[in-house]
N, C-alpha and C positions, 0 to 999 in steps of 0.2 A: 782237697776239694771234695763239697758233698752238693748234694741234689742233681738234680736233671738240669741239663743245659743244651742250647742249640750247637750243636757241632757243623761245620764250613770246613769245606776242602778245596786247599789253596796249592797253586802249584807253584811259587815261588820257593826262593832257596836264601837261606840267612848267608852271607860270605863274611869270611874270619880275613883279616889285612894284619899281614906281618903276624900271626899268630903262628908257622910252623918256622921260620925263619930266624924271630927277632927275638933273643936270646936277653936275656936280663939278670941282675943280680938279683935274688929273693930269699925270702926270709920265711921263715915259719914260725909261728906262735902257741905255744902250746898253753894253752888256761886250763881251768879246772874242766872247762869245755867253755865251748868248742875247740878244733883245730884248724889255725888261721894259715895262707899262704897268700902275701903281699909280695909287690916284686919291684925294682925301680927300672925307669931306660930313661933312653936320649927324650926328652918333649917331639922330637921327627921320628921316633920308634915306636912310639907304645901301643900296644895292641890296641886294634880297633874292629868293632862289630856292627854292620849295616846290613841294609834288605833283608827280603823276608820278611816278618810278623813289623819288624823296624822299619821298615820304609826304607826309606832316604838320608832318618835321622841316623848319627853317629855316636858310639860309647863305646867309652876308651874305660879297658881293662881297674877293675879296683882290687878284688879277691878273689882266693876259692876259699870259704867254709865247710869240713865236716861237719855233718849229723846224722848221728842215727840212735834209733831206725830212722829210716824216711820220714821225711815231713810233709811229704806227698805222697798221695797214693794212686793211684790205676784201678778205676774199678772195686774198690776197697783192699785192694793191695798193696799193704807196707814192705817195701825191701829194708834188708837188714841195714843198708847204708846209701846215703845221697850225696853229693856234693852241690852247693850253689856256687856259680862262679857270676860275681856279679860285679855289673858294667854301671857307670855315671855318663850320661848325656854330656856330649860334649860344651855343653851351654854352662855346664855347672864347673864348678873347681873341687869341691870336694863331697866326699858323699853326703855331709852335713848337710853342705850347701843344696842337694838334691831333695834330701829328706826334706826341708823348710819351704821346698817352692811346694807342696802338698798346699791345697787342692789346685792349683795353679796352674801347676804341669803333671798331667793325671798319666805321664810316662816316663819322669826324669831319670829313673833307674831298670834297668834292664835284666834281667836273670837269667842264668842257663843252669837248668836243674841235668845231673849227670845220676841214675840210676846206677845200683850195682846189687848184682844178685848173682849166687852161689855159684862156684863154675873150679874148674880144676887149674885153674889160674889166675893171675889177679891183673889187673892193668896196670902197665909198668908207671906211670905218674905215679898212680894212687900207690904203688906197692911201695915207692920211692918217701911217697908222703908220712903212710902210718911206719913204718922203719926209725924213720926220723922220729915219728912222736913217742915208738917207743923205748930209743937210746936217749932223747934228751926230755924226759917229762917237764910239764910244769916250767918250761923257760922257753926264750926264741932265742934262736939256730941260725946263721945262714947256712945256705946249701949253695954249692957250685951254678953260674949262668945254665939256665935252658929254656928250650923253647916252650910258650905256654901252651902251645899241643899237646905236650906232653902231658900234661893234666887235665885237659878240656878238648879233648880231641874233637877235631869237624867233624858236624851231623847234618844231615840230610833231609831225615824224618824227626817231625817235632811236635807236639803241643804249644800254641800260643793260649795266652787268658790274658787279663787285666786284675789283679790282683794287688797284695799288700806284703809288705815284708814280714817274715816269720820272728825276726828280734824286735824287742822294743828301738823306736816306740811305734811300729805296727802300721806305717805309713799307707793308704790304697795309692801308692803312684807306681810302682814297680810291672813290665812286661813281663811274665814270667814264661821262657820257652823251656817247654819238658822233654826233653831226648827220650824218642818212642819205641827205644833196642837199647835194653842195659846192659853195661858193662860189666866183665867178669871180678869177681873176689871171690877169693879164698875163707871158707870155717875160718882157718887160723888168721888169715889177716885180719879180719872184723872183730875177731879175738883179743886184737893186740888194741884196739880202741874200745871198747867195754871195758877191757881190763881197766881203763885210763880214772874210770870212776871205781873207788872202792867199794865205795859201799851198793850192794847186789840192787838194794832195795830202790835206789835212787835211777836206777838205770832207766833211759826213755820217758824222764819225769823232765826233763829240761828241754824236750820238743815242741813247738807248738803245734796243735790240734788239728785237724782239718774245721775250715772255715764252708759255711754257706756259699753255694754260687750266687745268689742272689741272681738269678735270670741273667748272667755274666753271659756271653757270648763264648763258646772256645771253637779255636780254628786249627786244622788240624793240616801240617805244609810237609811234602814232597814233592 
């Protein structure tokens, strides 16, 4: 995000349903980049994200993607690494079918951006995650059931906006909520994801940019 915007302080609270609980079989993807983490449940399990910046409406669990650095920034502050764990409106079937209702449905995808900056320990999700990306490169993995806390842990304080998605094809339908306390990583573990691209030069060329607010409103909930 760049330019000036009106900022709103909301005292509502986003609530996670069956997110520290409801255990799943998931998979990880390793590409050239990114680093994917998809997972499957019962249709009566799958995580689901309401209230808050979301209302009333309901989005049920699709991914968490690595990027780094950040694709977001704070005040022009890039962290060495981000996660988006990002939600489909339950009106839709698949994130396709989200991206296609654009301009239609100007919220059908939902975001939770997860900071991570420098600290003498790493979060055990994330440390779980790059581990994995760096025993099995370049293929997908499963990994044993857990709970999606574990990677997307409950926050309290947030950033909301109206924004677009950072892959093609760049949709503006997406809620994107920013966790306002980042979490810790390690030098070495962000280590272990740069290493993932070889070539030095290319490193942080495959992020997209910060975009204009465009007079976006952002609301800022605790």
């Amino acid at each position: 995000m760049t330019n000036q915007g009106a900022l709103y302080v909301c005292m509502d609270r986003v609530q996670f349903l069956l997110n520290e609980n409801s255990e799943a079989d998931v998979q990880m993807q390793f590409e050239f980049i990114p680093v994917v983490l998809s997972g499957e449940w019962e249709c009566n399990r799958q995580p689901v994200v309401y209230g808050g910046a979301a209302h009333s409406r309901r989005y049920l669990f699709h991914s968490v993607t690595l990027r780094w650095p950040s694709e977001h920034r704070i005040g022009g502050l890039q962290y060495p690494l981000e996660s988006q764990v990002i939600h489909i409106s339950a009106e839709h079937k698949t994130l396709e079918d989200a991206i296609k209702a654009t301009p239609r449905d100007a919220q059908a995808i939902l975001g939770i951006v997860n900071f991570y900056k420098y600290s003498n320990d790493t979060q055990h999700g994330l440390e779980e995650l790059l581990l994995g990306a760096k025993n099995s490169p370049n293929q997908e993995v499963g990994m044993l059931p857990k709970p999606l806390a574990c990677f997307n842990p409950p926050m309290k304080e947030y950033v909301a906006y109206q924004g677009s998605l950072t892959m093609p094809p760049c949709s503006e339908n997406i809620l994107w909520l920013v966790r306002a306390r980042a979490l810790p990583v390690t030098r070495k573990m962000v280590d272990i994801v740069y290493d993932l691209i070889a070539e030095p030069g290319l490193r942080g060329s495959f992020i997209r940019q910060p975009q204009p607010l465009n007079d976006r409103k952002v609301y800022f909930f605790k």
